[in-house]
C-alpha positions in Angstrom: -13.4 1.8 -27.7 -9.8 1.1 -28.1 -9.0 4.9 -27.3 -11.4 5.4 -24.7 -9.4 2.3 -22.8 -5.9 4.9 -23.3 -7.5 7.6 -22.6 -8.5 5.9 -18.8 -5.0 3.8 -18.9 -2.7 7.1 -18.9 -5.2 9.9 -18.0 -2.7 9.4 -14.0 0.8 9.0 -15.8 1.5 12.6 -16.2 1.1 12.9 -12.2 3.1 9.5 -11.3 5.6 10.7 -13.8 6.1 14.0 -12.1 5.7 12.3 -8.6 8.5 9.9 -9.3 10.7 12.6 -11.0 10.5 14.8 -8.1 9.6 12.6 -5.0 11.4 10.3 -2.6 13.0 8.4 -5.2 14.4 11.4 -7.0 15.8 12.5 -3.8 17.2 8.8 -3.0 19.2 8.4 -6.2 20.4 11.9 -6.4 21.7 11.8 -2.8 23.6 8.4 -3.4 24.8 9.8 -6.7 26.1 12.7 -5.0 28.2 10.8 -2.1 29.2 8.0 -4.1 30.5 10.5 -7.0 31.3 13.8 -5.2 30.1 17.7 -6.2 33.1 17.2 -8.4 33.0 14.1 -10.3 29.4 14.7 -10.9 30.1 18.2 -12.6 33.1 16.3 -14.4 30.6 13.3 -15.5 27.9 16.1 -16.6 30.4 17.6 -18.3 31.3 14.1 -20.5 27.8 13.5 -20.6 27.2 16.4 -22.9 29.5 16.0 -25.4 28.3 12.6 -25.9 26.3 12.7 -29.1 22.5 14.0 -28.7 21.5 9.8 -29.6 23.6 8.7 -26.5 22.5 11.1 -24.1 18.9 10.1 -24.9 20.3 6.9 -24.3 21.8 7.5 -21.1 18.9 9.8 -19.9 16.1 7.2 -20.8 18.3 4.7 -18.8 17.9 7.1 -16.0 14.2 7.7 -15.8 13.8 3.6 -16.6 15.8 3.1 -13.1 13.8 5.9 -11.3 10.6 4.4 -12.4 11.2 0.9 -11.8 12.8 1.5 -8.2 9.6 3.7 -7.6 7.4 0.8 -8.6 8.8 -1.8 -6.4 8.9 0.4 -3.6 5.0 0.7 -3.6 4.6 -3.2 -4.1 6.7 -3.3 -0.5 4.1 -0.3 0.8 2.5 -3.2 3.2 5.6 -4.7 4.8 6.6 -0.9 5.5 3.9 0.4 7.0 4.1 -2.7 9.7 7.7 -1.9 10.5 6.7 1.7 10.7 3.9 0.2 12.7 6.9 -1.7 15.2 6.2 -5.0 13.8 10.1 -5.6 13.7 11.8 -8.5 12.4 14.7 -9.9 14.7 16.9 -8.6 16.0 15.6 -5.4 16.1 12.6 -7.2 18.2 14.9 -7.2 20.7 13.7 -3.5 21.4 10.4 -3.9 21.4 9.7 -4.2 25.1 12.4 -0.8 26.3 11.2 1.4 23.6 7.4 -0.2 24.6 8.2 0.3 28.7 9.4 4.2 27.8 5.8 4.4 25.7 4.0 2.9 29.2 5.6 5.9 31.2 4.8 8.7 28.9 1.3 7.1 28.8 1.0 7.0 32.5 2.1 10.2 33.0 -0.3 11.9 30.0 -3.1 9.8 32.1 -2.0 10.9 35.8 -2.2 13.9 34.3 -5.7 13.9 32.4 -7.2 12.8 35.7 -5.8 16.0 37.6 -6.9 18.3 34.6 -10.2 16.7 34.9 -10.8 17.0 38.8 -9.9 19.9 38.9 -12.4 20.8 36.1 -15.4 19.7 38.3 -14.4 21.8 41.1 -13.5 25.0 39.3 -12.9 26.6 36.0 -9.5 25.8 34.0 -7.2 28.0 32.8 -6.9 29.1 28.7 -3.7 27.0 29.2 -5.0 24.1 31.4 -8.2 23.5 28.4 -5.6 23.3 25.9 -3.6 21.3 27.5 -6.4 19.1 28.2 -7.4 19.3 24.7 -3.9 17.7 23.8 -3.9 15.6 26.7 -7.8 14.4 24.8 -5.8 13.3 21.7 -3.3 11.7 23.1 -5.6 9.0 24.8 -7.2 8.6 21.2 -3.5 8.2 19.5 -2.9 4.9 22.2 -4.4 1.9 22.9 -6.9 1.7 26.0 -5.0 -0.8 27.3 -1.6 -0.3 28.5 -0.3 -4.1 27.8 -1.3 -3.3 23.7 0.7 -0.6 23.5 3.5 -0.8 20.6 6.8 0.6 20.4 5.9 3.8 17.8 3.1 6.7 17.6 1.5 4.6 14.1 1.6 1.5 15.8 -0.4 2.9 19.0 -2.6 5.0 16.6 -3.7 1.5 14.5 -3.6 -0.3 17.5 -6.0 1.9 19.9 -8.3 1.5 16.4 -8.3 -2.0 16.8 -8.9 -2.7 20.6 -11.6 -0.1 20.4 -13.7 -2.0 18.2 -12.9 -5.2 20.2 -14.1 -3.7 23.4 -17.0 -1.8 22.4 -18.5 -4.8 19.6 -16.3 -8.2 20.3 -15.3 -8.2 16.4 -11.8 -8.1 15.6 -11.1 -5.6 13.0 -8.2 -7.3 11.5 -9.9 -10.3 10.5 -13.8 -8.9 9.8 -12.1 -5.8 7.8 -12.3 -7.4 4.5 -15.9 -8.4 4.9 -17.1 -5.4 5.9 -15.2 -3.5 3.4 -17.5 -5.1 0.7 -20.7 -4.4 2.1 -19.7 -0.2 2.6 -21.4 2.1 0.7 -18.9 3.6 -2.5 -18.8 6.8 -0.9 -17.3 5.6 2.0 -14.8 3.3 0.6 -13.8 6.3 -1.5 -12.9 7.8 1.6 -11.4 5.2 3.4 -9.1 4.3 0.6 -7.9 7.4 0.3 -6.7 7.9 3.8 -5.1 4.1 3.4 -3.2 5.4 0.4 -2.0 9.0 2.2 -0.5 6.5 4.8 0.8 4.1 2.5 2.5 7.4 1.0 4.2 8.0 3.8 5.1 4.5 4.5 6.6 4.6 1.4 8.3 7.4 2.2 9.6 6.4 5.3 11.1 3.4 3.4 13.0 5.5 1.5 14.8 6.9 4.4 15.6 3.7 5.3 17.6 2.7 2.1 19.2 5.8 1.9 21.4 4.1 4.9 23.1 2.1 2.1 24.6 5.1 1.0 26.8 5.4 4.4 29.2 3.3 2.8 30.5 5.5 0.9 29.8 8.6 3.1 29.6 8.2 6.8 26.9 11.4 6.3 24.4 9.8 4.9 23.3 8.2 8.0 22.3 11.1 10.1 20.6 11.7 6.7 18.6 8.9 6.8 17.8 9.3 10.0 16.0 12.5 10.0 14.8 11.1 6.8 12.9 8.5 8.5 12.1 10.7 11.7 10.4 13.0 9.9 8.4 10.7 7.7 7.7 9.1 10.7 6.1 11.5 12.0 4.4 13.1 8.9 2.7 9.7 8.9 0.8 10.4 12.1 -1.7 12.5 11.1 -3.1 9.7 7.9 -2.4 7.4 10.4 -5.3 8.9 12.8 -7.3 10.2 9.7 -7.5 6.0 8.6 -8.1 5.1 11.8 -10.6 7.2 12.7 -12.5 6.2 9.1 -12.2 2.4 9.6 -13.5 2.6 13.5 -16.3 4.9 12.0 -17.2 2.3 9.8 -17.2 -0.1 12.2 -19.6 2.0 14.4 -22.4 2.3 11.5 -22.3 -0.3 9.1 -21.8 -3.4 11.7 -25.0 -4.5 11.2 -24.1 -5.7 7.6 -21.8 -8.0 8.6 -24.2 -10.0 10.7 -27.0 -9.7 8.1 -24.5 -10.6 5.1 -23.1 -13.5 7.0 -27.0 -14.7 8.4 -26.0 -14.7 12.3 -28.1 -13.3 14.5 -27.4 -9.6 15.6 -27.6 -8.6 19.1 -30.7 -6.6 20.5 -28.8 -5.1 22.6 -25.8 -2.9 23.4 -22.9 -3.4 26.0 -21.9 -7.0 26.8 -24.6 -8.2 24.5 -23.4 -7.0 22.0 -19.9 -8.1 22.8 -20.5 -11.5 23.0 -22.6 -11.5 20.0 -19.7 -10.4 18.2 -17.1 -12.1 19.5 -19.4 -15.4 18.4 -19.2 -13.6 14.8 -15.5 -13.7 15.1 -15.5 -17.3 16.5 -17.5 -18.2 13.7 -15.4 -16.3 10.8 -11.8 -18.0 12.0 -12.7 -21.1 13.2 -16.1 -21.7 11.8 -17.8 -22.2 14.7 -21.1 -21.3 16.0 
């Protein structure tokens, strides 16, 4: 029994072990190491490090790995408060520009639409181009990566993505997402939460990620470099997290669309007959009745 239980307790460690060695955190300490130290008094310090005796380099390298692997682990407790500033949830004073980099967002938006509605007519009336379908195909996914609402629109391409999720299900059912999602998480099949939490942690990887970028800023102390560093850092990450981003949100409004139904049948309210405004006010009387407890 007893071996069984550490069999399943460190059947993963090999993995996170590897992942730590050779992922974000790797790259955040080696980076600092490298500016704070220099190419040269990191050769000179390898150099004393190895004719240390074989106990103290143990020592030292055990130290090493102890500091890579706790660092690693608090950044994924912090996975949640990243993902909302990668979301453009920002804490003052970098609130402060929310509403410019939200107004630039707006115009892009209105443009993409302007431009979706010409595509479109001009569909009815005759053929489009090879180019025109694909750019009407990208014009397709860009309404799905924003809310339908201009005035929900936040100040980054995640925040939109989670956001156009979340006003979706509001308009088309009346349930709010944010508060229901924990109920209806328990009443999904396994099969689907397998899937759903697996998307959830492919963005929370890259929220991670992204975090890292954003400490390696510390390290422009020492060497004005590392900023630019970080910032592509966190560019890129930001933008690598896009694509989880719409795989998660996609999954969660999908769930939304077929397993509704629980929610009103686990909770005993009375589920609409109908669809369309019906249904709408049906649910938002679910969601009255979840936060307020009212009927």
């Amino acid at each position: 029994m007893l071996t069984d239980f550490l069999t399943e307790l460190t059947k993963d460690l090999p993995g996170k072990w590897l992942e730590r060695l050779f992922g974000p955190a790797f790259l955040f300490w080696a980076g600092g190491l490298l500016f704070v130290v220099g190419p040269q008094g990191l050769a000179a310090w390898w150099e004393q490090l190895l004719t240390l005796p074989a106990l103290a380099q143990v020592g030292w390298l055990a130290a090493a790995l102890l500091v890579l692997n706790a660092s690693a682990a608090l950044m994924e407790r912090l996975r949640l408060p990243l993902l909302r500033l990668l979301e453009g949830y920002w804490p003052w004073p970098l609130r402060l520009l929310e509403a410019p980099l939200s107004a630039l967002v707006r115009r892009r938006v209105q443009r993409q639409r302007e431009r979706w509605s010409d595509l479109m007519q001009q569909r009815e009336s005759h053929s489009l181009t090879p180019a025109e379908r694909m750019e009407l195909a990208r014009l397709e996914q860009a309404r799905l990566d924003v809310p339908p609402d201009l005035a929900d629109l936040r100040p980054t391409a995640v925040g939109n993505i989670l956001r156009g999720m979340e006003r979706r299900v509001v308009h088309r059912y009346g349930l709010d997402p944010v508060l229901l999602w924990p109920r209806l998480w328990l009443l999904l099949p396994e099969d689907a939460r397998q899937e759903i939490a697996a998307a959830r942690e492919s963005l929370d990887r890259m929220a991670e990620a992204w975090g890292w970028g954003l400490c390696f800023l510390v390290w422009a102390f020492w060497q004005p470099w590392a900023a630019p560093i970080a910032l592509v850092w966190m560019l890129l990450a930001a933008w690598l997290a896009r694509s989880p981003a719409r795989t998660f949100a996609v999954l969660v409004q999908s769930a939304f669309d077929l397993y509704r139904w629980r929610l009103y049948e686990a909770l005993h309210f009375p589920a609409p007959e109908e669809k369309g405004d019906a249904e709408r006010a049906a649910g938002q009387s679910l969601t009255r009745y979840i936060q307020r407890g009212a009927p």
